[in-house]
C-alpha positions, 0 to 999 in steps of 0.5 A: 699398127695394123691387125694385119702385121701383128702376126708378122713379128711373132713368125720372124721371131720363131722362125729365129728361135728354130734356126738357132736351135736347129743349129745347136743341134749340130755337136760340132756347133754346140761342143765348138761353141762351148770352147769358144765361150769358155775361151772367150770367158777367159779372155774376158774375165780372166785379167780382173783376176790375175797378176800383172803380166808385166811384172818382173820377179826374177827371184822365181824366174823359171818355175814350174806350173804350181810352185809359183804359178798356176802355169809357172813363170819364164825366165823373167819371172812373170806369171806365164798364166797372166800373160796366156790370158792377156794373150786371148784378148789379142788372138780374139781381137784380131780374129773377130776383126780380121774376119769381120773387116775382110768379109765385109768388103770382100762381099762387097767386091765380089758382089760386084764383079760377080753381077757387073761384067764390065768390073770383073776384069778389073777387080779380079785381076786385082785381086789375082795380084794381091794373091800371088804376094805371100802372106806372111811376107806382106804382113811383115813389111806392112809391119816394118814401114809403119810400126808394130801395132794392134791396128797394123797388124790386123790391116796387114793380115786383112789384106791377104784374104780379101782375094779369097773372099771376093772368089768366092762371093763371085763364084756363087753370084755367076751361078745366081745372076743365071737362075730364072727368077733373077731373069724374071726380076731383071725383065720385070725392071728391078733396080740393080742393087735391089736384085742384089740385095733381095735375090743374090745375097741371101745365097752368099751367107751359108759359104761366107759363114764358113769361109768367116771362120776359117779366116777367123782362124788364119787371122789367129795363127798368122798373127802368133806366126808375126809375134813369134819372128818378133814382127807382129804385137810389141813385146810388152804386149803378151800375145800367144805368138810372142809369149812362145818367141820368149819361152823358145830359147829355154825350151827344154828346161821349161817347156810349159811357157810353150805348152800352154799359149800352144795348147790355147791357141791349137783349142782356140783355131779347132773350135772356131773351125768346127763351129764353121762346118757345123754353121754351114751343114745347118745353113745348107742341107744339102752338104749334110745330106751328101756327108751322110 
């Protein structure tokens, strides 16, 4: 190592440690991470110290929170507490990945149909296709034709928003490719995906981070929506979604079965999303000088 890249590393560190504790600054981006670690502390943590979820113990079916539970139990007497962090497990899972799968290749896409003119037309008439099918609906039959499992359900999600994700990275490239120092790397020779890399990808983070958390969310709701219609994890597995499938029926006898996977859930979806918006006026400043 020479003497001349020994200041390198202390630099690129510091500037790290600036930008992280620039960002925690933003209340957003502190207060929502704070939610989303406790939550995720939950997740993580919780099931070594309950009960199983599965237990059936129809002697104290349908008590309240406190008597026989610290969210009380449903109507076949399991722990609705044990069953709401199992249930974390599941959204986190499917959120992180959802938004981590469709990022990446809707990145991909839309690099390319953005810089490649003559695989625009194809990749975004594609995706204009797969746009104008419902969500949900796709999701489902994705679900009915190849079983009800943790891997499906999130292949089925993912696919729906991959369009959305290749919009946007599109949109930024058609404004970037036409920025005069990508001309002047164009005539100097550089290679295709260096150009991609170096010049027109850094521009992609800033919107692709928010754009993350608001499919981490999505992926979130979609998949209770799934387990509440009975189409998304088997029932064995307690998730958010189905846990309020089951309590729905005994609604006004015994509404915490309800309450507390759809407090969770509504906790969960805000902080990630106040976590995003924070993360982009940190990323780019000039939204955060426009929203003063």
């Amino acid at each position: 190592m020479t003497d001349a890249t020994l200041p390198a590393a202390p630099a690129e560190t510091s500037k790290d440690i600036s930008l992280i504790r620039h960002a925690l600054r933003n209340r957003g981006v502190f207060w929502g991470g704070v939610v989303l670690l406790l939550i995720a502390a939950f997740a993580i943590v919780g099931p070594f110290f309950v009960a199983d979820p599965t237990a059936l113990n129809p002697i104290n079916r349908l008590k309240p929170p406190g008597s026989a539970g610290l969210f009380g139990t449903d109507m076949l007497g399991r722990d609705v507490y044990s069953r709401v962090v199992n249930g974390a497990q599941i959204s986190l899972v499917v959120g992180l990945s959802v938004a981590v799968i469709a990022v990446a290749l809707g990145l991909f896409l839309g690099l390319i149909a953005g810089y490649i003119r003559l695989m625009d037309a194809l990749i975004m008439r594609l995706m204009d296709g797969l746009m104008s099918i419902p969500a949900i609906l796709l999701a489902i039959a994705l679900i009915s034709l190849s079983g009800a499992t943790l891997a499906t359900v999130v292949v089925a999600i993912v696919i729906p928003e991959i369009p959305r994700v290749v919009r946007l990275v599109r949109s930024v490239v058609l404004t970037v490719r036409e920025e005069p120092y990508v001309e002047a790397a164009i005539s100097a020779g550089t290679k295709v995906p260096t150009i991609l890399m170096r010049h027109v990808l850094p521009n992609t983070i800033a919107p692709l981070i928010v754009q993350a958390t608001y499919i981490c969310g999505s992926a979130m709701l979609t998949e209770s929506i799934l387990g509440f219609l009975g189409a998304g994890i088997p029932p064995e597995i307690p998730s958010w979604g189905n846990i309020m499938s089951e309590g729905r029926t005994f609604f006004q006898l015994t509404p915490w079965i309800i309450f507390f996977p759809g407090v969770c859930l509504a906790l969960t979806v805000l902080a990630v999303n106040v976590v995003g918006d924070g993360l982009r006026d940190t990323l780019d400043p000039r939204i955060a000088k426009a929203m003063r």
